[in-house]
FIVEXSE-132075 format. One record per residue: x, y, z of N, C-alpha, C in turn; residue in one letter. Coordinates in steps of 0.1 Angstrom, whole numbers, plus 2048, in hexadecimal, padded with zeros to 3 digits. Example, Ala and Ser with C-alpha at 12.3 -4.5 7.8 and 13.67 -1.06 7.14 Angstrom:
2
PT   n.xx   n.yy   n.zz   ca.xx   ca.yy   ca.zz   c.xx   c.yy   c.zz   residuo
PT    884    7C7    84E     87B     7D3     84E    884    7DF    84E         A
PT    880    7EA    847     889     7F5     847    881    800    84F         S
end
This chain:
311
PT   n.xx   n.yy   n.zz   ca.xx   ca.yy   ca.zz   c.xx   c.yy   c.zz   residuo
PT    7EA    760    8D3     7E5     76B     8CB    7DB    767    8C1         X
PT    7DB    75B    8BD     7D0     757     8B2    7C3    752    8B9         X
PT    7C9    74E    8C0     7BC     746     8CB    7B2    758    8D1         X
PT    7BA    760    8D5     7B3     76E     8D4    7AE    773    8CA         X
PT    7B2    773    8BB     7AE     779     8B5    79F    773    8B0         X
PT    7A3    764    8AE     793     75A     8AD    78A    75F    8BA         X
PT    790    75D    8C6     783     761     8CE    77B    76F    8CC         X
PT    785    777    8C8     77D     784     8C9    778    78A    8B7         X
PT    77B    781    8B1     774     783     8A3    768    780    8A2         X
PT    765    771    8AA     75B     768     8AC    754    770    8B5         X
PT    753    776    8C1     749     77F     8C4    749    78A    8C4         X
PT    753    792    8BB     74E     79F     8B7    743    7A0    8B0         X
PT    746    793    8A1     73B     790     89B    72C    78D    8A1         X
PT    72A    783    8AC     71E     77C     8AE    71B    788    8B6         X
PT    71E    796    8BD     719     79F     8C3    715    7AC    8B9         X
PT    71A    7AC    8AA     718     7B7     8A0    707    7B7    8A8         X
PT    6FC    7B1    8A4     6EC     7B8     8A5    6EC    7B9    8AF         X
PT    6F4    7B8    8BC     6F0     7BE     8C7    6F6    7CE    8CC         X
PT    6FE    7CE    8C1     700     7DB     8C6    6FA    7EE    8C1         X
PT    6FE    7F4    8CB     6F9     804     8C0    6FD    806    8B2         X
PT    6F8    80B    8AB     6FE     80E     89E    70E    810    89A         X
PT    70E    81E    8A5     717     825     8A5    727    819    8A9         X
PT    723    811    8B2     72F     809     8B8    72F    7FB    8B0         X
PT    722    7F9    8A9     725     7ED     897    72C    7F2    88C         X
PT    72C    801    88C     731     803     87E    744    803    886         X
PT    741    807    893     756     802     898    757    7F8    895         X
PT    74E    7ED    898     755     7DD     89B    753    7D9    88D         X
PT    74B    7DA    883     74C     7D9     876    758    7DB    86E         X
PT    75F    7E8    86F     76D     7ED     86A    773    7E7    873         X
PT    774    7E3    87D     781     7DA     880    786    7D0    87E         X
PT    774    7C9    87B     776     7BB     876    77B    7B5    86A         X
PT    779    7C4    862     77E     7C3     853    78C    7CD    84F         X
PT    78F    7D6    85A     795     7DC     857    7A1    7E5    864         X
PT    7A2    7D5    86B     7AB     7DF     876    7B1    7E9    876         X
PT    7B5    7EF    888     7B9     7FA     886    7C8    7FC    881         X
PT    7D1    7F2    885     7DC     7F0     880    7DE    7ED    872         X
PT    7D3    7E8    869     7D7     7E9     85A    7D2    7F5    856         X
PT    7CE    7FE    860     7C4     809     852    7CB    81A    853         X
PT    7CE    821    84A     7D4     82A     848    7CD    835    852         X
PT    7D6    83E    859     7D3     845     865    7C9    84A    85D         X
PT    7CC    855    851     7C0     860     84D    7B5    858    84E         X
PT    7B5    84F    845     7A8     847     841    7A1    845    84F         X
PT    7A7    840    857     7A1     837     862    799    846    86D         X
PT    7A1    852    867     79E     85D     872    795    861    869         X
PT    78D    863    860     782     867     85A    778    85E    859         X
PT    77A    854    860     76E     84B     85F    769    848    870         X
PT    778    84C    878     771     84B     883    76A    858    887         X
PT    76F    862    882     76B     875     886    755    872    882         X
PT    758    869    873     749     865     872    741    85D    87A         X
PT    745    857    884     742     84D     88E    73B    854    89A         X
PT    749    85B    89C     746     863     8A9    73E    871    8AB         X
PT    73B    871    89C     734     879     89A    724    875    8A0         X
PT    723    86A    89B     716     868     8A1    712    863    8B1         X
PT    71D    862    8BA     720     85C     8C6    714    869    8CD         X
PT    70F    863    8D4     705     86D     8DC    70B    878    8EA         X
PT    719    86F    8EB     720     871     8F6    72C    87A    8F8         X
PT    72B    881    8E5     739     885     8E3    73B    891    8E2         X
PT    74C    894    8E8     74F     8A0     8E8    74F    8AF    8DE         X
PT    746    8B2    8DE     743     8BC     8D4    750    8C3    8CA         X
PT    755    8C5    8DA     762     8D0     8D6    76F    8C8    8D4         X
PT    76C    8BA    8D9     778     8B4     8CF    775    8AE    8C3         X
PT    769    8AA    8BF     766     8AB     8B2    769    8B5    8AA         X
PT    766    8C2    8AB     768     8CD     8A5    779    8CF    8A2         X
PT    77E    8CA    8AC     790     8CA     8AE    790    8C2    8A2         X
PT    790    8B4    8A1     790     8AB     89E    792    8B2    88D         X
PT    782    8B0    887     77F     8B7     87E    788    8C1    876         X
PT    78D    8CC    87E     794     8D3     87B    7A7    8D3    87C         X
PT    7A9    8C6    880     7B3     8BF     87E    7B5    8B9    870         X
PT    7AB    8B1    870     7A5     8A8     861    7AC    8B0    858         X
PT    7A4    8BE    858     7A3     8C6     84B    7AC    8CD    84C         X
PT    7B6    8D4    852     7BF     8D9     856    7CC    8CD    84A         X
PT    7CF    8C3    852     7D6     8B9     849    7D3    8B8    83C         X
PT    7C9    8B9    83A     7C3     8B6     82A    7C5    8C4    822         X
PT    7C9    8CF    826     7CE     8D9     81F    7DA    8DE    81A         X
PT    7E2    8D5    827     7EF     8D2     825    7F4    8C8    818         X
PT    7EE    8BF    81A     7F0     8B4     80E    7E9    8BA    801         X
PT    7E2    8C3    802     7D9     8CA     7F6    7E4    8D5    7EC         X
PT    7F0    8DA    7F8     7F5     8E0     7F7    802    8D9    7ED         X
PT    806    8CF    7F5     812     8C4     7EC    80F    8C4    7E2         X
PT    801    8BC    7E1     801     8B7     7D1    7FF    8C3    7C5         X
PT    7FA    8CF    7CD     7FA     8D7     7C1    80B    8E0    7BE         X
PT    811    8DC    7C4     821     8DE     7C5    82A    8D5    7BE         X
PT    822    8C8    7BB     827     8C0     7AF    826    8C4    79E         X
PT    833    8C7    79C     837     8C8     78E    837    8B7    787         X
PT    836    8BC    778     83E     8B7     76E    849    8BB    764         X
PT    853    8B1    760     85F     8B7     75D    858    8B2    751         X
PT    85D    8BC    742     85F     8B1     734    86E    8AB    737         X
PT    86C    89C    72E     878     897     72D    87C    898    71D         X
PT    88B    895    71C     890     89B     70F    889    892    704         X
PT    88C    896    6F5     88C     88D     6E9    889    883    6F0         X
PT    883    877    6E8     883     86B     6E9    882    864    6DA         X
PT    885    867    6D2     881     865     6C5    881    854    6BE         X
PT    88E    856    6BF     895     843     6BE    886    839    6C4         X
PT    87F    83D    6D1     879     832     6D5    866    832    6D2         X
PT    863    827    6D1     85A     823     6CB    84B    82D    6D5         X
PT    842    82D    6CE     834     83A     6DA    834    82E    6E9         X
PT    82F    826    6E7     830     81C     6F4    83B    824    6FD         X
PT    847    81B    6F6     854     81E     704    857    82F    702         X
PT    853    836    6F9     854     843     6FD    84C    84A    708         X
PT    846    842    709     839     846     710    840    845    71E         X
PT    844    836    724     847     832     731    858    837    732         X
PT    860    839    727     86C     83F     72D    868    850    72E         X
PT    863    856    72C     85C     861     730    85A    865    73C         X
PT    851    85E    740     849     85F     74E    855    856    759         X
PT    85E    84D    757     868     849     763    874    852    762         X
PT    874    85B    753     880     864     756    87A    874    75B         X
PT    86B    878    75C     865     881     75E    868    87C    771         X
PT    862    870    776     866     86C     77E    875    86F    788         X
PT    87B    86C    782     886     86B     785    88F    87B    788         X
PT    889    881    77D     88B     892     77C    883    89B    784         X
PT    87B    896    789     871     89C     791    877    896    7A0         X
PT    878    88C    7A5     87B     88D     7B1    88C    891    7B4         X
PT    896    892    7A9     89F     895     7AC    89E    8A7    7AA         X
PT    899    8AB    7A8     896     8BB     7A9    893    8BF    7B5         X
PT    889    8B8    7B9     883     8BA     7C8    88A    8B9    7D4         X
PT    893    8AB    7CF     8A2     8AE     7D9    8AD    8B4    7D7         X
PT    8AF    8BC    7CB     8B7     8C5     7CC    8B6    8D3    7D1         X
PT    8A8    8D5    7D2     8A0     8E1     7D7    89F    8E4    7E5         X
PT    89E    8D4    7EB     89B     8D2     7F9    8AB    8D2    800         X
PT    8B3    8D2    7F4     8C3     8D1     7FF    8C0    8C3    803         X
PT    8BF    8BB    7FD     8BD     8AC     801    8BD    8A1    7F6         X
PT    8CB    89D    7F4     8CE     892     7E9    8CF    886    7ED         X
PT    8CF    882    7FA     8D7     875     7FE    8D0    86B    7F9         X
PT    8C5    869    7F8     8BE     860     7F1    8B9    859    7E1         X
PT    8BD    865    7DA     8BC     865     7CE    8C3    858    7C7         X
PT    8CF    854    7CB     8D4     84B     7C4    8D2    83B    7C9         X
PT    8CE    83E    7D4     8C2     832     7D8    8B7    82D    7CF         X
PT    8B5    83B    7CF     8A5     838     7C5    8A8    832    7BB         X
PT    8B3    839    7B5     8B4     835     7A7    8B9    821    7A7         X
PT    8C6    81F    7AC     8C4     811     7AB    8BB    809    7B4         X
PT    8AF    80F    7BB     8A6     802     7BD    89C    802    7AF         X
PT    89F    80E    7A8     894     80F     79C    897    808    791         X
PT    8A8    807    796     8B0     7FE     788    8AA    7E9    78A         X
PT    8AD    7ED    79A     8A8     7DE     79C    89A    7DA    798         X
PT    891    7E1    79E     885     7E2     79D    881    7DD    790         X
PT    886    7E7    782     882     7E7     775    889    7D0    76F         X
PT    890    7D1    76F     899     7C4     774    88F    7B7    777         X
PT    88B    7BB    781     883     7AF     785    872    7B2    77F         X
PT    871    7BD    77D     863     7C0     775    869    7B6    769         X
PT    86F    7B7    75F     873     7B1     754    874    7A5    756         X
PT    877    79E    75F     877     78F     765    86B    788    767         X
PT    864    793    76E     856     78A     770    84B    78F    764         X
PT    84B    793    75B     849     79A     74E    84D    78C    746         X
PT    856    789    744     85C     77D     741    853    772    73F         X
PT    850    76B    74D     84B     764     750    840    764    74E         X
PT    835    76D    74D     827     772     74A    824    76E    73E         X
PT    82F    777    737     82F     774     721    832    765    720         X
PT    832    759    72A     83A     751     726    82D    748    724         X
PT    821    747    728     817     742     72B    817    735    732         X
PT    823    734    73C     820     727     743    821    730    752         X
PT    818    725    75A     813     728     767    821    726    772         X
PT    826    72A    777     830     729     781    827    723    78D         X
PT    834    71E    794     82C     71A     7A6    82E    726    7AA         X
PT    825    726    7B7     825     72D     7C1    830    738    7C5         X
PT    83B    730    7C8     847     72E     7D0    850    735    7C5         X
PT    850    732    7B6     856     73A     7AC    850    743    7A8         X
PT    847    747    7A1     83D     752     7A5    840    75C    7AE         X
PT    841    75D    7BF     846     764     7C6    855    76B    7C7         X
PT    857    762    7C4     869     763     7C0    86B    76F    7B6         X
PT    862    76E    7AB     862     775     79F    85B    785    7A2         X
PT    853    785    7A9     846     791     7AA    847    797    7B9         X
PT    84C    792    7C6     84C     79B     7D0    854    7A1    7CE         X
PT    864    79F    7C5     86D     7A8     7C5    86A    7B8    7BD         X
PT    85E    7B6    7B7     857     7C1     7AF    84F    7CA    7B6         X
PT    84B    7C2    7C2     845     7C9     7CA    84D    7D9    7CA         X
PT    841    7E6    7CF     84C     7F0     7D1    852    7F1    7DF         X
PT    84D    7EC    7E9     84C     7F0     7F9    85D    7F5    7FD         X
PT    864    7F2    7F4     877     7F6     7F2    871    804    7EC         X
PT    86F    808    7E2     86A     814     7DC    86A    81F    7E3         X
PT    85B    81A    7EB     857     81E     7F2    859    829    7FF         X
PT    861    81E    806     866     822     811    874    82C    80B         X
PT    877    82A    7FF     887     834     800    880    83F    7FC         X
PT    875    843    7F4     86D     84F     7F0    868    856    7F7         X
PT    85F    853    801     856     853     810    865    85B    81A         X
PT    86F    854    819     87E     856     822    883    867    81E         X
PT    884    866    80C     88B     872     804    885    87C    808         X
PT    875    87E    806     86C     885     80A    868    88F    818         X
PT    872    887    823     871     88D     830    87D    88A    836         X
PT    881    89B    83A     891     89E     83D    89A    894    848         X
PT    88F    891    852     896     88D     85B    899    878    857         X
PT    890    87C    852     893     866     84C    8A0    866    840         X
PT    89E    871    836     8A8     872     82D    8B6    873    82F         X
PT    8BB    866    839     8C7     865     839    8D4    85B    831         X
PT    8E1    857    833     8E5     853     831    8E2    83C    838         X
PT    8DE    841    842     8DF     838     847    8D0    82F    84A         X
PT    8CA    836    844     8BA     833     83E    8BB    82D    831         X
PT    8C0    82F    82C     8C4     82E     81C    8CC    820    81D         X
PT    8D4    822    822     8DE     810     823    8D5    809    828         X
PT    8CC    806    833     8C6     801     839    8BB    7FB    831         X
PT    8B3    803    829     8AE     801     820    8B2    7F9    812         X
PT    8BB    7FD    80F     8C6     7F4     804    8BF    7E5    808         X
PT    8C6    7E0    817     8CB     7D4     81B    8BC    7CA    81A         X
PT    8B1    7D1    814     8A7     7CD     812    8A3    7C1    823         X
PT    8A0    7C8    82F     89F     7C0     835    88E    7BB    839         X
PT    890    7B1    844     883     7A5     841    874    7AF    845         X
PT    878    7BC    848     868     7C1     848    867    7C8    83A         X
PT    86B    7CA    834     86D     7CF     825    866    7C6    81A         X
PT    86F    7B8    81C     86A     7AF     815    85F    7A8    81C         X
PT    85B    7AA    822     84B     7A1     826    83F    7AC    823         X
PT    847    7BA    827     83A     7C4     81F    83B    7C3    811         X
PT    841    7C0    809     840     7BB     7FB    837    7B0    7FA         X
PT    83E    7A0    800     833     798     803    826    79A    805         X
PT    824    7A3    809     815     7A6     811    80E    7AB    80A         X
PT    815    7B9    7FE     80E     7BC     7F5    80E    7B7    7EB         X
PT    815    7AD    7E6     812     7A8     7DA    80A    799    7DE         X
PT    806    795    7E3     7F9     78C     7E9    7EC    795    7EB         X
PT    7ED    79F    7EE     7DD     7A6     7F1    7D8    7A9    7E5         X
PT    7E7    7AE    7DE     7E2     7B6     7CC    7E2    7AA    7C3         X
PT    7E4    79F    7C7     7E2     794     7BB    7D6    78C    7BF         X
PT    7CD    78D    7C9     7C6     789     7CF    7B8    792    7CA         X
PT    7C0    79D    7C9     7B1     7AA     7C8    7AD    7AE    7B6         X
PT    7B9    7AA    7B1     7C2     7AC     7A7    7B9    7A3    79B         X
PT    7B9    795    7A1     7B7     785     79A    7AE    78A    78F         X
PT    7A0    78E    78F     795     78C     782    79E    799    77A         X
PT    79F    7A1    77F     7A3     7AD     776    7B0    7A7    769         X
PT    7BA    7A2    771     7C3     79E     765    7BF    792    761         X
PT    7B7    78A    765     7B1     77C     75C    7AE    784    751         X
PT    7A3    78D    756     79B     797     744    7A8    798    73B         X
PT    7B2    79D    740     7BE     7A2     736    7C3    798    732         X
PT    7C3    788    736     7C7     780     734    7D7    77B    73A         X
PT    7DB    782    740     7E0     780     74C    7DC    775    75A         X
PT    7E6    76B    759     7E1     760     762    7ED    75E    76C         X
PT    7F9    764    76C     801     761     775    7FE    769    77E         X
PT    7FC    764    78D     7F3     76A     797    7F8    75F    7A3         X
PT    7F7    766    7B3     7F9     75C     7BA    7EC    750    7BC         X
PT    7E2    753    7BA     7D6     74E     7BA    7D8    742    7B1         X
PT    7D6    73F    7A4     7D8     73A     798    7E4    72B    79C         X
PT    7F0    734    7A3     7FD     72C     7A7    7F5    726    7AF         X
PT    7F3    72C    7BB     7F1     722     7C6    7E2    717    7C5         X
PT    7D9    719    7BD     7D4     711     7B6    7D6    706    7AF         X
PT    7E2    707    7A9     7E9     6FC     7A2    7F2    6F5    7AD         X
PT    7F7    6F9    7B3     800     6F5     7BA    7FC    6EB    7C7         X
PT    7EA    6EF    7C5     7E8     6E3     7D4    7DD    6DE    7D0         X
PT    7DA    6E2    7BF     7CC     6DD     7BD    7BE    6DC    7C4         X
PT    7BE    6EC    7C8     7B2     6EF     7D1    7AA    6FE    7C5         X
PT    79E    6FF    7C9     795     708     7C3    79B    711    7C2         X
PT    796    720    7BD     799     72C     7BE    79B    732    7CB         X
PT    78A    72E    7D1     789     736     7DD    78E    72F    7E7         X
PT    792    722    7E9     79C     71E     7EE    7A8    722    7ED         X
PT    7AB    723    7E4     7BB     72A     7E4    7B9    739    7E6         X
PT    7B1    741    7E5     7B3     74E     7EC    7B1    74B    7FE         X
PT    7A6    746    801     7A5     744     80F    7B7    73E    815         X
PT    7BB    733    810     7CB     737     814    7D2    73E    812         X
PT    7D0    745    80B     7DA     753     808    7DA    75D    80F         X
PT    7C7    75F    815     7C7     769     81E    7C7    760    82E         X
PT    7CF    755    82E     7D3     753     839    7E0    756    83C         X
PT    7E9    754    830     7F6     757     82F    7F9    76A    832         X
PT    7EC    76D    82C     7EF     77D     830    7EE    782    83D         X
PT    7E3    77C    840     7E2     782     852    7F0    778    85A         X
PT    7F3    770    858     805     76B     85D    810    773    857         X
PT    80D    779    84F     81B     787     84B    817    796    852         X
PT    80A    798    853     803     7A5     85B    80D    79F    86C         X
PT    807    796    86B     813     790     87E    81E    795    87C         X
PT    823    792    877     832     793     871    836    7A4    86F         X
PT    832    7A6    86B     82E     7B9     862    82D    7BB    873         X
PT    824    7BC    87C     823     7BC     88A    82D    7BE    892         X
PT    832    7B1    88F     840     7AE     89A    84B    7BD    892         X
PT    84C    7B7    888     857     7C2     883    855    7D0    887         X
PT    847    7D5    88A     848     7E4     88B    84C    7E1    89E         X
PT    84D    7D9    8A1     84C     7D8     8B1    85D    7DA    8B4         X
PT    864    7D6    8A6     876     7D2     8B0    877    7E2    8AA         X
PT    886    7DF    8AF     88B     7ED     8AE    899    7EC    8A3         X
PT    894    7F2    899     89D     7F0     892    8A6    7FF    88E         X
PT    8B0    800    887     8B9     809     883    8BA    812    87D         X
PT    8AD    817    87C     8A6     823     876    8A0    82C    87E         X
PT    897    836    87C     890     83A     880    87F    839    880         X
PT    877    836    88C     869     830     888    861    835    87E         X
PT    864    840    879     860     848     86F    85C    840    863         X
PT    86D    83A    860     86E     830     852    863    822    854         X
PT    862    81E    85D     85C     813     864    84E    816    864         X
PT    848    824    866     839     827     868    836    82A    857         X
PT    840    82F    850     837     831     841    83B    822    837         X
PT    83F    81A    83E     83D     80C     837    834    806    83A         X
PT    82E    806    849     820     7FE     84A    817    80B    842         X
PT    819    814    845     80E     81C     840    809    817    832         X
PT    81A    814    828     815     80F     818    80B    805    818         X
PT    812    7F9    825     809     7EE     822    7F8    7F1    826         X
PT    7F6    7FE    82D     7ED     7FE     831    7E2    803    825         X
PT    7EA    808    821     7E0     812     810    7E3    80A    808         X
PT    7E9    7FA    80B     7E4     7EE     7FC    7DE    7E7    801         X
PT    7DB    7EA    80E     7CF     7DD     811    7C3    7E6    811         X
PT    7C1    7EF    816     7BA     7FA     810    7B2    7FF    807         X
PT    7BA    7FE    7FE     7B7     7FC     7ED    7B0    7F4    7E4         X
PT    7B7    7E6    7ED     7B7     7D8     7E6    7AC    7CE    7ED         X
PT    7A5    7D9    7F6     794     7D7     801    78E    7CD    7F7         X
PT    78C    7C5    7F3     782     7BC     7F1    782    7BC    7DE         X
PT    78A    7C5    7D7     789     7CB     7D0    797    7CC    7C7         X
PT    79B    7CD    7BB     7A7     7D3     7B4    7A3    7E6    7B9         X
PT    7A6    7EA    7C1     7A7     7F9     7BC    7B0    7FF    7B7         X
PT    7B6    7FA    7B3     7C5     802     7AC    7C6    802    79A         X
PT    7BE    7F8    79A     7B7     7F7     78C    7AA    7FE    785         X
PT    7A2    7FA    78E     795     805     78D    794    80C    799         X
PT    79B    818    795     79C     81D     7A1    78D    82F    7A1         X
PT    784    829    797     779     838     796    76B    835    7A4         X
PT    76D    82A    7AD     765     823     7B3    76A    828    7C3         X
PT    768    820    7CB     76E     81F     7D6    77B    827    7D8         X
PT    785    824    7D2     793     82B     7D2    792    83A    7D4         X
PT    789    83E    7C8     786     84A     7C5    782    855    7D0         X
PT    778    84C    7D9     774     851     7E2    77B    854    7ED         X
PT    784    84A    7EE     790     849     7FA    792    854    7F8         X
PT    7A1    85D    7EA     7A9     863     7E8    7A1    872    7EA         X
PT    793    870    7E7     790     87F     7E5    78D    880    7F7         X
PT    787    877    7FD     785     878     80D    790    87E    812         X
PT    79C    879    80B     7AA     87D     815    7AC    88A    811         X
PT    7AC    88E    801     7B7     89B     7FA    7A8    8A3    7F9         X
PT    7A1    8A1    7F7     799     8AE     7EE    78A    8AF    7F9         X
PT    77E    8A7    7FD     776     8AD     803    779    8AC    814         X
PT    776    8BB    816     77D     8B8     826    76E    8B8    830         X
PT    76D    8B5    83A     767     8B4     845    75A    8BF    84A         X
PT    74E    8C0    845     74A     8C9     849    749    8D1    857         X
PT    74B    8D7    85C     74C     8DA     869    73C    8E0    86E         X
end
């Protein structure tokens, strides 16, 4: 499989100037942006732009197409404007900072348990809540280590910050959200934090510490995988990212195989976990977008939710 992917990178590349426009700007996005890492909407509004200019193409399934696009996007237009906020009680005792963030995780917390009370749908709720207990737990841990101003290895480092990762979060939220995943036995399974769970954590916390790196240096913020693995083998910066994004495309394998077995859920749960990793690699294109997100990001979100397709 590697020996294929070198052959056909190496002359997708050495054939880019020979081909039509229209079939460079495909082999371009793939090369940077497979189809298997890239989020369906995304990837279907960029190809609807593609085939738009195909000389050869079906009018009236473009038009379909199109109005598929925009169709979905009114749907989602419709959710978010269906999202409330709850106030949460007094807070007085605590300082503007932590008033601030117990606020918004108990606004949090009050808001999605409303929505399952509404929907006739609790089973998940108390999921959420202790992966949020763990979650917060290991934020304080690796928080820890940050304020401490010494550089961790690699290997400790990891230990500390994938468990932060949300891709646990994620998938029990993504689950609560849609009736037929929101089970009992989605939920345990989940618990048991298994190896496709924690590798999409892996995966995202390597892409966002990678994309991440100048932005928290500015803040002064140096615990980072980059930094670690730098110390740790005494190689350059861009050396140590170039292994890191070797290490990523060997967990994308991995991420791969896992969506291949058959595991004890429903593929449902299984398709909106690659999907997460697919919107942090996404995001994290060449770029922090989750940080400055008025640029590029911006443009993603409004492509998806707000300007639709002219027809």
């Amino acid at each position: 499989m590697d020996e294929a992917m070198y052959f056909s990178t190496k002359h997708l590349n050495s054939m880019l100037t020979c081909l039509s426009s229209s079939l460079a700007l495909q082999v371009q996005h793939a090369l940077t942006m497979p189809l298997q890492r890239s989020p369906e909407r995304v990837y279907a509004r960029h190809y609807i732009s593609i085939y738009q200019q195909d000389i050869s193409r079906n009018e009236t399934l473009l038009e379909f197409a199109k109005l598929d696009y925009n169709f979905v996007q009114l749907l989602h237009q419709k959710e978010i404007n269906e999202l409330q906020k709850w106030d949460a009680n007094s807070t007085n005792e605590l300082s503007d900072r932590m008033r601030v963030v117990f606020n918004e995780v108990l606004n949090l917390f009050n808001g999605i348990e409303e929505d399952m009370i509404k929907g006739g749908n609790v089973v998940g709720v108390s999921s959420f809540k202790n992966r949020i207990q763990v979650q917060t737990k290991d934020l304080l841990e690796e928080i820890k280590v940050i304020l401490s101003g010494k550089m961790p290895t690699l290997e400790d480092w990891l230990s500390l910050s994938v468990p932060t990762a949300i891709s646990g979060v994620f998938v029990i939220l993504s689950s609560m959200y849609s009736r037929e995943l929101a089970t009992k036995e989605v939920f345990d399974w989940i618990a048991t934090m298994p190896k496709i769970i924690n590798y999409s954590d892996l995966l995202t916390r390597l892409i966002g510490d990678i994309a991440s790196l100048k932005v928290e240096q500015d803040r002064g913020t140096y615990c980072n995988s980059v930094p670690c693995y730098m110390m740790d083998h005494g190689v350059s910066e861009s050396e140590a990212i170039e292994s890191l994004e070797k290490i990523i495309s060997s967990i994308w394998k991995v991420m791969n195989e896992e969506c291949l077995r058959v595991h004890p859920v429903p593929l449902g749960v299984i398709k909106n976990l690659l999907n997460y990793d697919r919107s942090v690699a996404l995001y994290f294109a060449g770029a922090d977008g989750h940080s400055v997100s008025d640029g590029r990001t911006k443009q993603i979100i409004t492509s998806i939710f707000v300007n639709p397709i002219p027809i």
